[in-house]
C-alpha positions as CSV (number, residue, x, y, z in Angstrom):
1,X,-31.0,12.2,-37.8
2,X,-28.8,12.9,-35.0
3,X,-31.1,12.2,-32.0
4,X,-32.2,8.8,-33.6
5,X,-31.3,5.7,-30.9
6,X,-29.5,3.5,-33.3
7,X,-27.7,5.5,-35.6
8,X,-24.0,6.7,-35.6
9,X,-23.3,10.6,-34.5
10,X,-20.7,12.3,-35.6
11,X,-18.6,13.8,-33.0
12,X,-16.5,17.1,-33.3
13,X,-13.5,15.5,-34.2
14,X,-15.6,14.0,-36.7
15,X,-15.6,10.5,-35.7
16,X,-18.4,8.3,-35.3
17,X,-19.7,7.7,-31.9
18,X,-21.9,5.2,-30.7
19,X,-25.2,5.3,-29.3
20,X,-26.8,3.0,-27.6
21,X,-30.1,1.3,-29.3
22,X,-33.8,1.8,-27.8
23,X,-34.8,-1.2,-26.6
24,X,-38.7,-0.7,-27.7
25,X,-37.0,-0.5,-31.1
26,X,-34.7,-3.7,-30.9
27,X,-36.5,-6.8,-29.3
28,X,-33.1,-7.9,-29.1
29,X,-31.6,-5.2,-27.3
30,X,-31.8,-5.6,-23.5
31,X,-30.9,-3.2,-20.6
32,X,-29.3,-5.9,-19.0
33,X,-25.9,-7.8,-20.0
34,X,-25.1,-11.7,-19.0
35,X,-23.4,-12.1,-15.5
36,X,-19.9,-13.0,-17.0
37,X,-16.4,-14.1,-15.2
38,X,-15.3,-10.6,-16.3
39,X,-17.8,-9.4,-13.5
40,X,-16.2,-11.7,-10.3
41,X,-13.9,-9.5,-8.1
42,X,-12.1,-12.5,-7.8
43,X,-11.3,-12.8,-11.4
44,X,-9.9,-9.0,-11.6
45,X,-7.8,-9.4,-8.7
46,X,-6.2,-12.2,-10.2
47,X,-5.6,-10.3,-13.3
48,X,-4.1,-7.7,-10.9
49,X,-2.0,-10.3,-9.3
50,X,-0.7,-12.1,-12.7
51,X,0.0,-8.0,-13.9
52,X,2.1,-7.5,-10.8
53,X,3.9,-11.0,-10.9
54,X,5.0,-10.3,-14.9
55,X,6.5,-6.6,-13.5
56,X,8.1,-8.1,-10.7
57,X,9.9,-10.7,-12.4
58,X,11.1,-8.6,-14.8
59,X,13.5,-7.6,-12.5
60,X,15.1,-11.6,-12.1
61,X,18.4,-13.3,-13.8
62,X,18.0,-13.7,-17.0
63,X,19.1,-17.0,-16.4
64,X,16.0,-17.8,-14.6
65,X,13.6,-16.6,-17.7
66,X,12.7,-20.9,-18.4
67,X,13.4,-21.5,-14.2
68,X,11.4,-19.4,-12.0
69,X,10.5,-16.5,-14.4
70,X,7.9,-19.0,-16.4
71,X,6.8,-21.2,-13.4
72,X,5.7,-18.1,-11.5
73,X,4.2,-16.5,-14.5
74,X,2.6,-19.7,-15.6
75,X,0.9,-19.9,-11.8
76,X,-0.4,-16.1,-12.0
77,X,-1.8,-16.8,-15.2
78,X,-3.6,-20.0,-13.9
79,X,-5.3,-18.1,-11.2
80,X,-7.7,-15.4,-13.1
81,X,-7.8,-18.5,-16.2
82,X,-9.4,-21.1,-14.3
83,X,-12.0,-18.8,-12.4
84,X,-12.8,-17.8,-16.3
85,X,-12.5,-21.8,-17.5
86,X,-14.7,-22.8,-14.2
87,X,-17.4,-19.7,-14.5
88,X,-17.3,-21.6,-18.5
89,X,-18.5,-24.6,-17.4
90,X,-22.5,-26.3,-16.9
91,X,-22.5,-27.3,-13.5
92,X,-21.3,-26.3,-10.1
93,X,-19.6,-29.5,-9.8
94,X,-16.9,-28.1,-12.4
95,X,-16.9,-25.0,-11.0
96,X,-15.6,-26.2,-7.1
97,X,-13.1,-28.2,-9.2
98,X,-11.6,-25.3,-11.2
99,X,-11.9,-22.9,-7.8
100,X,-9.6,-25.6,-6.5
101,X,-7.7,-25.4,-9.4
102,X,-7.2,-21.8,-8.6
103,X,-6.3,-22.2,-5.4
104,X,-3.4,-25.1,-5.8
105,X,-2.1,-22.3,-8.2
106,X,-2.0,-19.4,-5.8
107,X,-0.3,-22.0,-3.4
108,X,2.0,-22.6,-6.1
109,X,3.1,-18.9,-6.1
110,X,2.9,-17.8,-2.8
111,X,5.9,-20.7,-2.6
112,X,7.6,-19.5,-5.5
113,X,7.2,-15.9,-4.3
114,X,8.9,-16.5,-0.8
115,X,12.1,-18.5,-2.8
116,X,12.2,-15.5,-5.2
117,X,13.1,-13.6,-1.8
118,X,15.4,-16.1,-0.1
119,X,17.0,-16.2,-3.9
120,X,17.7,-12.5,-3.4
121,X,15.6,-11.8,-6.9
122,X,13.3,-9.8,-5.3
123,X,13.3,-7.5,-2.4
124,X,11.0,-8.6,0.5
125,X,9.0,-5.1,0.3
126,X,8.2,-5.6,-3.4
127,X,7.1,-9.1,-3.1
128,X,4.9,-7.3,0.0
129,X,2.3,-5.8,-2.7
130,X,2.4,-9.3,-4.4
131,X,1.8,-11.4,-0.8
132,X,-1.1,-9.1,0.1
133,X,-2.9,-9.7,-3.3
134,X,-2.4,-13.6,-2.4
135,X,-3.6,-13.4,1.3
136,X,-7.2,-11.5,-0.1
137,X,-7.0,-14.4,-2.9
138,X,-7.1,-17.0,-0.4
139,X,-9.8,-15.5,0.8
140,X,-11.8,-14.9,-1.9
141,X,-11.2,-18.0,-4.1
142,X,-12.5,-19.9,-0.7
143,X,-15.5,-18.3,0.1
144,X,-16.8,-18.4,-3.6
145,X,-15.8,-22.1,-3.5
146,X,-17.6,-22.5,-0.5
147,X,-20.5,-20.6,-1.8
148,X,-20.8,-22.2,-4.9
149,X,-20.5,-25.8,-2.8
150,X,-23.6,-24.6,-0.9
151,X,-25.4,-24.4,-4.3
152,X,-27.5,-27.2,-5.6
153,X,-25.3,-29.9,-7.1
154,X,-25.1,-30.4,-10.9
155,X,-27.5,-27.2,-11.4
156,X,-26.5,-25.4,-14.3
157,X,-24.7,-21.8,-13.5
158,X,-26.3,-19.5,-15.7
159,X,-29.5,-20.9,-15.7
160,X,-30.3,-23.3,-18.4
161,X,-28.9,-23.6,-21.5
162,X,-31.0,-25.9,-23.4
């Protein structure tokens, strides 16, 4: 039956479409999904910023793709990864340290950045877009840090997971 929650429709192109399941029907079904690292502001814009940093070096030496190509790379990737690797772990104890993590990594690029510029590899303009999403970063990856800190020491994250 088409109008069953639960089952497959067929759409006009004939593919199958989803719908979503009645909860009354599915104990198992909720309404509401798990708070996940995917849903901190802080992770996506470091996924914004390690998108923008693989563009922009695109544009370097080739001779720097194992120099400063992969170190800056390597620090835009840390950024968004440890906020994931932190939100991961049981306490808020490992949490602070991963934030911190973050944070030596955006440090990490924002110096790599400005010798990318003094290099001549990039234009000071197009690193602009790059130093803004490091400034609101800064920002972010402190106050959550600082948030967290204020939480209860040792208390699990996601409530408990016994």
């Amino acid at each position: 039956m088409a109008g069953d929650p639960g089952k497959a429709v067929a759409s006009r192109s004939g593919k199958p479409e989803a719908v979503a399941l009645d909860p009354k029907l599915s104990p198992r079904v909720s309404s509401r999904r798990a708070f996940g690292y995917r849903d901190l502001l802080v992770w996506k814009k470091g996924m914004l910023l390690a998108r923008h940093i693989y563009e922009l070096t695109q544009r370097f030496p080739a001779e720097e793709k194992f120099g400063l190509v992969s170190q800056m790379r390597r620090a835009a990737v840390s950024i968004p990864s440890n906020v994931a690797e932190g939100h991961a772990r049981r306490t808020a104890r490992e949490f602070v340290q991963f934030l911190s993590h973050a944070e030596g990594s955006l440090a990490e690029l924002d110096t790599q950045l400005g010798l990318s510029v003094e290099l001549g590899y990039c234009e000071k303009g197009i690193a602009r877009a790059a130093w803004d999403l490091v400034v609101e970063l800064e920002k972010m990856l402190a106050s959550l840090r600082n948030s967290v800190e204020a939480r209860q020491e040792h208390r699990p994250l996601g409530g408990s997971r016994e």
